[in-house]
SERO-4910 file (N, C-alpha, C, O; in steps of 0.05 Angstrom, whole numbers):
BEGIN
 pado doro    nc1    nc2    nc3   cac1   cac2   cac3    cc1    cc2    cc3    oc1    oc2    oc3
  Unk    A    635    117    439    624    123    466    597    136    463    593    160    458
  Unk    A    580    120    466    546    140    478    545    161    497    558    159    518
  Unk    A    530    180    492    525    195    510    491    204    507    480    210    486
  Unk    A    479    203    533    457    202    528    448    241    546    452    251    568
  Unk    A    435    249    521    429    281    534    400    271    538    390    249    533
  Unk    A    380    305    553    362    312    561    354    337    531    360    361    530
  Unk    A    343    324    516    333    353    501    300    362    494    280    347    493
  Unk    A    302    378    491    267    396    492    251    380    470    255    376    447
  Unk    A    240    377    480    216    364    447    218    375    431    225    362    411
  Unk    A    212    408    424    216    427    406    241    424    382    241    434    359
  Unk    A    260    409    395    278    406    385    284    380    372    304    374    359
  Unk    A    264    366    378    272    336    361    253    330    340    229    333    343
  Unk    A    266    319    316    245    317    297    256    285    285    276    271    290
  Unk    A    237    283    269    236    244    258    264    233    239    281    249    231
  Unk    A    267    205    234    285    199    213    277    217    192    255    228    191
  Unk    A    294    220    177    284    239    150    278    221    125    271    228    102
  Unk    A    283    190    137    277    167    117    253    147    130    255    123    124
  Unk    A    230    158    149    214    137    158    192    145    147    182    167    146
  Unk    A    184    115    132    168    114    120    133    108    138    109    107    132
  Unk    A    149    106    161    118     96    177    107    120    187    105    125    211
  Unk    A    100    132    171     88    172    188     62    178    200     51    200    198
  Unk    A     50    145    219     27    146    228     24    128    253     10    108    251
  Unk    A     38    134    279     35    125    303     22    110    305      1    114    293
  Unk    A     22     80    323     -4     72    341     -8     84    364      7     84    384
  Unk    A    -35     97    363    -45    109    381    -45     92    406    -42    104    427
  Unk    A    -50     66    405    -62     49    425    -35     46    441    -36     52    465
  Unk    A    -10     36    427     17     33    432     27     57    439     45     55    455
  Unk    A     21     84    432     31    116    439     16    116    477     26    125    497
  Unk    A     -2    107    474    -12    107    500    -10     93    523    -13    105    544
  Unk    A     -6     66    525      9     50    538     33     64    541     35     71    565
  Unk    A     52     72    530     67     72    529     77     96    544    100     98    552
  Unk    A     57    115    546     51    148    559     46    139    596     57    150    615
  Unk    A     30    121    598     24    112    623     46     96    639     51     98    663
  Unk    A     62     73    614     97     65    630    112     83    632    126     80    652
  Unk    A    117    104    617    133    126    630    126    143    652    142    147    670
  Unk    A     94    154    652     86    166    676     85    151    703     77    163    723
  Unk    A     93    121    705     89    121    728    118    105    729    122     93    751
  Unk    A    141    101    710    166     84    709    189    100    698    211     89    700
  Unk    A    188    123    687    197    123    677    206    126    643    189    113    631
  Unk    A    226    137    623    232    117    603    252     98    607    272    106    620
  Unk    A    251     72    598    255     48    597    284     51    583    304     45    596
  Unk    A    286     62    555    301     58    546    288     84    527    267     91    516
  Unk    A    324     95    531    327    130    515    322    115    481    330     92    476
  Unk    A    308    130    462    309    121    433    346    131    418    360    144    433
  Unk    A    351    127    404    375    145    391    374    156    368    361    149    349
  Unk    A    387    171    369    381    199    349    415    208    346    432    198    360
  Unk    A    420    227    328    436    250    319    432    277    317    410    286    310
  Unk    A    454    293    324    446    317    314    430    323    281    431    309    260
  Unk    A    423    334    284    408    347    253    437    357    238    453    371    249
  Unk    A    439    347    214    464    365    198    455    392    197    431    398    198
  Unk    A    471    408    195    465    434    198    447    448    217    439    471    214
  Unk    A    444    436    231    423    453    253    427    444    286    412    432    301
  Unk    A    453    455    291    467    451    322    443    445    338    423    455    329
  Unk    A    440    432    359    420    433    375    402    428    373    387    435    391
  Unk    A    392    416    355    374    397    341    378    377    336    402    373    335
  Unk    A    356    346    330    361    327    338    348    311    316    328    322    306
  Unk    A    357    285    306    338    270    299    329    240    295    347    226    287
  Unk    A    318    234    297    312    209    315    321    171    294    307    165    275
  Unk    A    334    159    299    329    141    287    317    122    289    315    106    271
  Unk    A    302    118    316    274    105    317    267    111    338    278    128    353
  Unk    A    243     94    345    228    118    377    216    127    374    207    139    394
  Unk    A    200    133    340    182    155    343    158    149    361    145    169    367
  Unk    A    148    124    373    122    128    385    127    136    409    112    150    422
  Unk    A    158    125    420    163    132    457    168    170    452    169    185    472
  Unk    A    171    181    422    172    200    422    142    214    426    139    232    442
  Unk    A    120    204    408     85    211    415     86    205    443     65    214    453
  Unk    A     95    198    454     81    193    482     86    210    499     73    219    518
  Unk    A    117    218    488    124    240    516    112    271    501    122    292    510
  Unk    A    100    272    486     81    292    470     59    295    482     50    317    486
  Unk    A     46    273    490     23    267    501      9    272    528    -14    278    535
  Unk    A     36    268    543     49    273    562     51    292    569     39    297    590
  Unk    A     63    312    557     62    349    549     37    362    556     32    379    574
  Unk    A     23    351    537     -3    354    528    -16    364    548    -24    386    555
  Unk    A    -17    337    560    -39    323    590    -28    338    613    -45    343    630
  Unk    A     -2    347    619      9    354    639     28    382    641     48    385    654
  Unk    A     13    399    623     22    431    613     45    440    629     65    452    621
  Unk    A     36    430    669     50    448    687     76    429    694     93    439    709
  Unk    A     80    405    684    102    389    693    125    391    676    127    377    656
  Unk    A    142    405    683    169    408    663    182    387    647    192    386    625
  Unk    A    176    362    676    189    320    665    184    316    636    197    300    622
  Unk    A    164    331    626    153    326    605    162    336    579    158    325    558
  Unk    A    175    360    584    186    376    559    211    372    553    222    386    536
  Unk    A    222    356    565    244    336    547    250    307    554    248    292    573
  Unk    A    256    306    538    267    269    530    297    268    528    314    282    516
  Unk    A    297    245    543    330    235    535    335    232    510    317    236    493
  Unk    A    352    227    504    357    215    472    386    206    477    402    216    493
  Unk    A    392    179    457    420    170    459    433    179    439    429    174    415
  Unk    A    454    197    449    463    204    421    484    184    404    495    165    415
  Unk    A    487    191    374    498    171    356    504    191    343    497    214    341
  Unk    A    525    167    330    541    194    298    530    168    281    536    145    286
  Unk    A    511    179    257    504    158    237    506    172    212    496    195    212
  Unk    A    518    164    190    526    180    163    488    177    152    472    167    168
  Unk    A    478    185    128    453    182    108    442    151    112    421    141    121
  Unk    A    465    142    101    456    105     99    451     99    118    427     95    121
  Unk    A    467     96    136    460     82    168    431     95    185    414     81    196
  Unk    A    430    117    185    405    135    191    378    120    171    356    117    181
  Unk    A    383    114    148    361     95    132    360     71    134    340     59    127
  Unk    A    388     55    145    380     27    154    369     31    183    346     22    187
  Unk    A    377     40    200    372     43    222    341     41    237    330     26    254
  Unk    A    331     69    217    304     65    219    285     52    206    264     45    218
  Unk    A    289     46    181    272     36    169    275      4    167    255     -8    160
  Unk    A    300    -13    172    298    -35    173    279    -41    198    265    -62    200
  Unk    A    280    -26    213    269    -37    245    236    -38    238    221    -52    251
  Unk    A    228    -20    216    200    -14    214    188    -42    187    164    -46    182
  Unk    A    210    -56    176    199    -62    158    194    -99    179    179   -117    171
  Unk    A    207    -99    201    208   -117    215    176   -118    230    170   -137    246
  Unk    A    161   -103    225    137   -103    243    111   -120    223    110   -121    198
  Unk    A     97   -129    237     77   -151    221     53   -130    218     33   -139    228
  Unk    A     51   -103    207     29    -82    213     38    -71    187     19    -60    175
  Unk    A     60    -70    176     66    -51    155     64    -60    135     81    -77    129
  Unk    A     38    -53    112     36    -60     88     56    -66     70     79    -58     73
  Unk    A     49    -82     49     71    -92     18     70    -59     16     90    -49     27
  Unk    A     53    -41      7     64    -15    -10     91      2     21    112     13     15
  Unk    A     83      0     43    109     20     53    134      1     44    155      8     33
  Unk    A    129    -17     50    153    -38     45    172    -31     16    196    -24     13
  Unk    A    150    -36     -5    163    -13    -26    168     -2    -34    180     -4    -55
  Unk    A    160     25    -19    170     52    -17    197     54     -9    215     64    -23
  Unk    A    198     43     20    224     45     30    247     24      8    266     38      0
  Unk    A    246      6      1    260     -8    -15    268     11    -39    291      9    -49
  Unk    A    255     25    -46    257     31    -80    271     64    -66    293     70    -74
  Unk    A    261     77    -52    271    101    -40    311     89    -27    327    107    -35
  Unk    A    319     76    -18    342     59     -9    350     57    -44    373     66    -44
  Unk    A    345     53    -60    349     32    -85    363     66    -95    388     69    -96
  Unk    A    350     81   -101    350    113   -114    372    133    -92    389    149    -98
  Unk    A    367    128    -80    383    150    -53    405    133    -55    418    147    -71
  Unk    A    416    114    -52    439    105    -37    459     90    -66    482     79    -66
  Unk    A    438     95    -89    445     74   -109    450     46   -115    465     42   -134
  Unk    A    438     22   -101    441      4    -84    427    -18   -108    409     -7   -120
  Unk    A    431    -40   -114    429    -53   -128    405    -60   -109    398    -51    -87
  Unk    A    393    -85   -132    359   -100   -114    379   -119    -97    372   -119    -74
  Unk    A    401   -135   -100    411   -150    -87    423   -144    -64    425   -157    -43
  Unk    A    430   -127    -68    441   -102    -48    425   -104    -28    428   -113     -6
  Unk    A    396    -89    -44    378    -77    -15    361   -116      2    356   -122     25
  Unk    A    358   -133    -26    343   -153    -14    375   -161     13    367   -163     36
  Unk    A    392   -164     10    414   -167     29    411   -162     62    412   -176     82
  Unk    A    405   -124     54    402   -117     77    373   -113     91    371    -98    111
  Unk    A    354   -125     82    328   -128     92    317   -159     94    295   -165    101
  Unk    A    339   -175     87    336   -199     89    317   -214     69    303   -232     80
  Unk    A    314   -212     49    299   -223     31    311   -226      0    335   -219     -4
  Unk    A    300   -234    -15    314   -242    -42    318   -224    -59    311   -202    -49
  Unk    A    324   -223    -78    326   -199    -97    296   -208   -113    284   -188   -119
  Unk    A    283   -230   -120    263   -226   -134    239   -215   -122    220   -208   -136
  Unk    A    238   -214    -89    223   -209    -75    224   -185    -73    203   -175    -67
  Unk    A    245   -167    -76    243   -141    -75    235   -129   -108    226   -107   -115
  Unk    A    242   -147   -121    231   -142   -155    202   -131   -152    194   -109   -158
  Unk    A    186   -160   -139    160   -164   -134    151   -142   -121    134   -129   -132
  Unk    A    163   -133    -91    157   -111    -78    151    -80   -103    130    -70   -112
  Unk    A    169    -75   -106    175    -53   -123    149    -47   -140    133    -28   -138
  Unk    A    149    -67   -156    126    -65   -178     98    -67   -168     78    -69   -182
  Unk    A     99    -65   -147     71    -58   -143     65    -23   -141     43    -13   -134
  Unk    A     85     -9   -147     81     15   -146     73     26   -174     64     49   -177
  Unk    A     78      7   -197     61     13   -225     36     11   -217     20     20   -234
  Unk    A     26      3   -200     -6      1   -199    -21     26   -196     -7     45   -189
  Unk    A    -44     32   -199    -60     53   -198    -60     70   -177    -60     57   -156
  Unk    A    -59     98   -174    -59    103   -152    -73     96   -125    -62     94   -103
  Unk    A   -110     89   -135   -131     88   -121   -125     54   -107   -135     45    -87
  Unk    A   -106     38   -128   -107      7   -117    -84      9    -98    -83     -7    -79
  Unk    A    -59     33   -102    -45     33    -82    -55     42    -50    -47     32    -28
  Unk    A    -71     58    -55    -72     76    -31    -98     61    -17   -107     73      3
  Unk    A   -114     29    -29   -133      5    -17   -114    -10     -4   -118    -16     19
  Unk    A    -84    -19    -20    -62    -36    -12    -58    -26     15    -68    -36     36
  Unk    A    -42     -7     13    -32     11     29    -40     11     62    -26     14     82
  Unk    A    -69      7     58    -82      7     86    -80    -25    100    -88    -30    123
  Unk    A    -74    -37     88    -69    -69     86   -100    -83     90   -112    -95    107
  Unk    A   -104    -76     69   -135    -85     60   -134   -111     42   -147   -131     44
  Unk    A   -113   -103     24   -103   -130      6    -72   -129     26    -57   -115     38
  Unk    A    -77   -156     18    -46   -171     24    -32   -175      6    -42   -179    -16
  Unk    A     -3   -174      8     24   -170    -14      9   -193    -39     -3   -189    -60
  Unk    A     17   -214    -24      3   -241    -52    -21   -233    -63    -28   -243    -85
  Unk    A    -36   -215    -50    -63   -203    -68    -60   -193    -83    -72   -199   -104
  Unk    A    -39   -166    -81    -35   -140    -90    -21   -144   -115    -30   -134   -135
  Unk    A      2   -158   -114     25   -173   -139      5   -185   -159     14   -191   -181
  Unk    A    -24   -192   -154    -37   -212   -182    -50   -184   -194    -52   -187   -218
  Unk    A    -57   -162   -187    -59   -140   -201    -39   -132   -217    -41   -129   -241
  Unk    A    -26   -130   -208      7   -121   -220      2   -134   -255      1   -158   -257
  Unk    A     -1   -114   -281      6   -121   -304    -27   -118   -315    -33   -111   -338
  Unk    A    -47   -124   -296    -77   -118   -307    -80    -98   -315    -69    -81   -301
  Unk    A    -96    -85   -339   -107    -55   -351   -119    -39   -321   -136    -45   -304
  Unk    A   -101    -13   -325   -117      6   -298   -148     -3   -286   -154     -8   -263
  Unk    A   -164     -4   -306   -192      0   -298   -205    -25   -279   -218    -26   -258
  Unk    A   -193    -45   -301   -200    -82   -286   -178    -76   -254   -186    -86   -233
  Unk    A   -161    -66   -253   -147    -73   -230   -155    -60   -202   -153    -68   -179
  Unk    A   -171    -31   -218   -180    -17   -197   -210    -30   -187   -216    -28   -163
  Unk    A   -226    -41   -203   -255    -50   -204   -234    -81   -180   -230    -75   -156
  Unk    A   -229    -97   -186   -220   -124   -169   -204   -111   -145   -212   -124   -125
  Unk    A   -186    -94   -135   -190    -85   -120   -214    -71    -95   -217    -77    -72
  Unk    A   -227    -49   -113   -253    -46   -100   -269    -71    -89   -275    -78    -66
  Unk    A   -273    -82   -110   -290   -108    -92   -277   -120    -69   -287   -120    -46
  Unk    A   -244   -133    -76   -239   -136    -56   -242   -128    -29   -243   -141     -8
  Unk    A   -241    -95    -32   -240    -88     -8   -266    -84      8   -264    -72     29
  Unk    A   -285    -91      2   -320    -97     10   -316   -130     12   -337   -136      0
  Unk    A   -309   -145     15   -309   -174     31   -293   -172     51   -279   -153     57
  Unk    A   -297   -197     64   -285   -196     90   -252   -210     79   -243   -211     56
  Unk    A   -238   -221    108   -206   -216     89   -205   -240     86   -188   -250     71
  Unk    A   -230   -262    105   -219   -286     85   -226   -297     65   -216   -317     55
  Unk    A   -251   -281     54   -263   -281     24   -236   -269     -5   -232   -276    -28
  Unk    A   -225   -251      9   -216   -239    -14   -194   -252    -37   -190   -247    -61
  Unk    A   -182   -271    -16   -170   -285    -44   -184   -297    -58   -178   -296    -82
  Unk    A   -203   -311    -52   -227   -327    -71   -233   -319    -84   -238   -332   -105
  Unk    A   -239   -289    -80   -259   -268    -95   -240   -258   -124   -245   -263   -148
  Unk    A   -221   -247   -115   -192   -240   -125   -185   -254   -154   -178   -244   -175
  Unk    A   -190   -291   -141   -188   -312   -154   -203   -322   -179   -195   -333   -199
  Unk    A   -225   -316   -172   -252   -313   -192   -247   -293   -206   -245   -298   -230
  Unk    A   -245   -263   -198   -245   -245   -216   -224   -248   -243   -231   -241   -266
  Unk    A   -195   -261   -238   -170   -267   -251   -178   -284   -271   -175   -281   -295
  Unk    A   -191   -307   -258   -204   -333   -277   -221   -313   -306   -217   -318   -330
  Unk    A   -233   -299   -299   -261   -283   -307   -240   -266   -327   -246   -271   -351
  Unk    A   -220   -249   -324   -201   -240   -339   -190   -254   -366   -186   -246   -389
  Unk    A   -186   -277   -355   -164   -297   -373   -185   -313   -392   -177   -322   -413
  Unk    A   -202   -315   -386   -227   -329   -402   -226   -302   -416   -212   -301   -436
  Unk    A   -236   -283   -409   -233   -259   -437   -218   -249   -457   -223   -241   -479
  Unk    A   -190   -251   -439   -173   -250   -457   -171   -273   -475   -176   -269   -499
  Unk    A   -165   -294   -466   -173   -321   -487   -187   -320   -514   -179   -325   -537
  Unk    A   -222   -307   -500   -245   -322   -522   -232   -289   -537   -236   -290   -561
  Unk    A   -221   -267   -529   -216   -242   -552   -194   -251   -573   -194   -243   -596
  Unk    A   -175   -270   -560   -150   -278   -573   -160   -298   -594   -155   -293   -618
  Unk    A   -177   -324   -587   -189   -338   -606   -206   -331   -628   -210   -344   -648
  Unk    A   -217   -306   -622   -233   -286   -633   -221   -273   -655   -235   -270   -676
  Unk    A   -189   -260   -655   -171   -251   -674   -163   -269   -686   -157   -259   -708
  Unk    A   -159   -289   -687   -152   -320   -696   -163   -328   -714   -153   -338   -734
  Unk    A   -189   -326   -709   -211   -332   -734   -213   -301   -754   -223   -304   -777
  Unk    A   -207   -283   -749   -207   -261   -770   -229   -245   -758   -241   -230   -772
  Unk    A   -234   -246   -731   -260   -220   -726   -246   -202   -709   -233   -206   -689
  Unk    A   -250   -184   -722   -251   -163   -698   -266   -153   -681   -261   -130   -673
  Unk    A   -284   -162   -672   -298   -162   -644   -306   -128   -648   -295   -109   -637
  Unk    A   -328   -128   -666   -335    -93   -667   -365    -77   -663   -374    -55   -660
  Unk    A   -375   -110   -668   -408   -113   -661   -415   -111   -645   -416   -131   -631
  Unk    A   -422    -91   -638   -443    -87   -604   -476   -100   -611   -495    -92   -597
  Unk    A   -480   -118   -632   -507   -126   -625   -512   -154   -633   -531   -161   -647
  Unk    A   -494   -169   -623   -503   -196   -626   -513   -215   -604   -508   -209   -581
  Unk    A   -525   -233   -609   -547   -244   -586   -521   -256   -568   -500   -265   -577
  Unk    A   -529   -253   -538   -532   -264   -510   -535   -289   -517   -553   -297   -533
  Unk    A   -510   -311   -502   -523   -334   -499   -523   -347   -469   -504   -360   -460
  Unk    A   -547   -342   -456   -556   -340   -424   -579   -356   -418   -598   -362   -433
  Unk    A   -575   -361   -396   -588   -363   -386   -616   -354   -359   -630   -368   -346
  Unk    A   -613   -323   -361   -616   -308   -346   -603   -288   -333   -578   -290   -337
  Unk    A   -608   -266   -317   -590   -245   -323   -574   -251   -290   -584   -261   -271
  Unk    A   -553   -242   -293   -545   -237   -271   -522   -213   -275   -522   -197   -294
  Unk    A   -497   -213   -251   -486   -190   -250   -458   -206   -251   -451   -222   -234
  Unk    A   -440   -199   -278   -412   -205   -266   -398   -204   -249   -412   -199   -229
  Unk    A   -372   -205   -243   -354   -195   -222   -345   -172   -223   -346   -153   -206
  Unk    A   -332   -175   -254   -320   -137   -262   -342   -130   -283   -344   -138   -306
  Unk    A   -358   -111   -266   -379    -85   -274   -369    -65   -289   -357    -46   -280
  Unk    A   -374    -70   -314   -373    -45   -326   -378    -20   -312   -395    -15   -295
  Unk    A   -357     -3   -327   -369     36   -314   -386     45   -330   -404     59   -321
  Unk    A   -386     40   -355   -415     53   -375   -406     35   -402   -385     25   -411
  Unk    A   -440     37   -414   -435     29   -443   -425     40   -466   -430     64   -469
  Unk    A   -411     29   -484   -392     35   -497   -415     55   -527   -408     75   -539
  Unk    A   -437     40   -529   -452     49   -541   -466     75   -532   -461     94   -546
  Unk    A   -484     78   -508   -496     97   -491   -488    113   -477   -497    135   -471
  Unk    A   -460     95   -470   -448    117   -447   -464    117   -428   -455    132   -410
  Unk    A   -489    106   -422   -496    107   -397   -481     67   -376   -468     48   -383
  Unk    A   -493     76   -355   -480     61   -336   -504     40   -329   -524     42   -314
  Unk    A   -491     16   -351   -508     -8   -356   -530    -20   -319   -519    -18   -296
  Unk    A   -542    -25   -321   -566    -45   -290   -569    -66   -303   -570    -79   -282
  Unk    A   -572    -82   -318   -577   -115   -324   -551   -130   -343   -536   -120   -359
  Unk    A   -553   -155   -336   -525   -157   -341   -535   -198   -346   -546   -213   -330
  Unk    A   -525   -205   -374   -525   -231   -375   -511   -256   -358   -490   -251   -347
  Unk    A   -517   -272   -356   -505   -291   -335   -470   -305   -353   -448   -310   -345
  Unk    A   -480   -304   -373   -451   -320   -393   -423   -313   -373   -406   -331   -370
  Unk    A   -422   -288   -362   -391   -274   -352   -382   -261   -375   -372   -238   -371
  Unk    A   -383   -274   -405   -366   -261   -417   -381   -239   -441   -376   -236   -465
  Unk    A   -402   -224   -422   -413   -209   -444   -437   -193   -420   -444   -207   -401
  Unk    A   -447   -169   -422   -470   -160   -410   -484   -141   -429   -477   -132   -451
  Unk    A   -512   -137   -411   -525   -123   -432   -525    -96   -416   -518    -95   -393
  Unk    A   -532    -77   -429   -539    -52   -426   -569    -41   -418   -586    -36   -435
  Unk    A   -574    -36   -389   -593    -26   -379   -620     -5   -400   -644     -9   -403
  Unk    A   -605     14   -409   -615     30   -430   -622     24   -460   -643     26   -471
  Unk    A   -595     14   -471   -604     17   -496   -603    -20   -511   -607    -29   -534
  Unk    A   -597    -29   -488   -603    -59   -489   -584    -81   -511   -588   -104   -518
  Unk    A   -561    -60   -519   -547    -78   -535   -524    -92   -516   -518    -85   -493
  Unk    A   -516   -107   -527   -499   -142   -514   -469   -141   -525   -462   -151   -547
  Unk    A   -452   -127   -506   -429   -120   -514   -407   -145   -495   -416   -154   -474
  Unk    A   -387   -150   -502   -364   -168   -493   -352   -151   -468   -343   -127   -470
  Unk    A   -352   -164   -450   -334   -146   -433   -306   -136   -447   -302   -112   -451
  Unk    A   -291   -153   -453   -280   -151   -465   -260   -129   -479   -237   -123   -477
  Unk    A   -285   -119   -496   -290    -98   -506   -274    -68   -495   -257    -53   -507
  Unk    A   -291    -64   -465   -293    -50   -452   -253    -49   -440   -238    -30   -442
  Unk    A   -248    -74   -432   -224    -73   -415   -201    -62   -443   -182    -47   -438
  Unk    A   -205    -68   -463   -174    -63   -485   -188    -45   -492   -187    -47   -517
  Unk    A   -208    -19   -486   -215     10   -491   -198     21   -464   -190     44   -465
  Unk    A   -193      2   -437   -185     21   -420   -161     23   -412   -149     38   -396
  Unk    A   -152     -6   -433   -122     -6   -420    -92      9   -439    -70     10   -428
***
């Protein structure tokens, strides 16, 4: 049996498992103006807080919850405002984390990284196999494999992902690159526009695998690739994709750069090092 109370805002606080902890403002506001002149539509539902009688917490709703905040806000002297219905529910841990967070992973706005947050947080809390969780979010178990592992990535490439700057299929071809190359093809990515970036993405990967290659063919023949001064074979200078951070020789932070891809020169002290080089010093 539902029962739906009236309680104080003061008193209600979020899932304790939502991973979405940043309103749409645009949607908080619409949404402030259908209540001010309709009403709410439909009470959100919530539970008591364990341990804290008279307290509340929400298992989804948080924006019809910003609104009647907003509401507050805008309208100090109107009491309508300082509480909200809420439907109440009895939901154990688990259900309180499917509850809310399946409903959030259903939205076309929420990045691959919340996606794997909440997956891998479900996976650890509840003990839940990947088949398990791909089950109850509707997806495969290798897809939640895929999800997951994008959280080995760098912090700085997570928190580019994150804003949904790269897209999941973007974000996964990083996944397994040395920190430094992953964070540099990231960055760039995120300075093109979004329908450049797989292209871009695409080239940089090509540009990778040719290096790794000519380093691999390179051990093959018995060199170890240790010479920072053998000739450029160019045609003129230009600028790779993945820019070195400094020379390995100078330490300063190379400006001219051979056209080959698989080698640049050094601004300063003008020696002609393998990219190469640079990426298995950083990984």
């Amino acid at each position: 049996m539902f029962k739906i109370l009236e309680v104080a805002l003061d008193c209600i606080g979020p899932n304790p498992y939502q991973q979405r902890t940043v309103v749409n403002p645009k949607h908080v506001e619409n949404l402030a103006i259908s209540i001010a002149s309709e009403g709410l539509q439909q009470p959100p539902q919530a539970r008591e807080k364990p341990g804290s009688p008279g307290h509340y917490q929400l298992v989804f709703g948080h924006n019809r919850f910003a609104a009647y905040q907003k509401l507050r806000s805008e309208h100090p002297d109107n009491s309508v405002y300082t509480k909200m219905p809420l439907l109440l529910v009895t939901l154990d841990e688990r259900q309180m984390f499917e509850g809310g967070v399946t409903e959030n992973l259903q939205r076309e706005d929420i990045s691959p990284i919340a996606k794997a947050r909440a997956l891998k947080l479900y996976i650890e809390k509840f003990n839940a196999s990947q088949r398990e969780c791909g089950t109850l979010f509707g997806i495969s178990q290798g897809a939640v494999s895929n999800l997951i592992r994008l959280l080995s990535l760098p912090n700085e490439v997570i928190d580019i992902a994150d804003t949904r700057v790269l897209s999941e299929r973007v974000t996964r071809r990083l996944v397994g690159l040395p920190d430094e190359v992953a964070l540099k093809i990231a960055r760039g990515a995120a300075k093109h526009d979004e329908d450049a970036r797989p292209e871009y993405v695409n080239r940089c990967l090509r540009e990778v695998k040719a290096l790794t290659q000519s380093t691999s063919e390179a051990r093959d023949r018995g060199c170890k690739n240790k010479s920072h001064n053998g000739q450029a074979r160019s045609n003129g200078i230009d600028q790779p994709l993945l820019e070195p951070e400094a020379c390995p020789c100078c330490y300063k932070t190379p400006k001219t750069y051979v056209r080959d891809g698989r080698q640049w020169r050094c601004g300063q002290c003008q020696s002609v090092v393998q990219l190469s080089v640079l990426m298995h010093q950083s990984s």
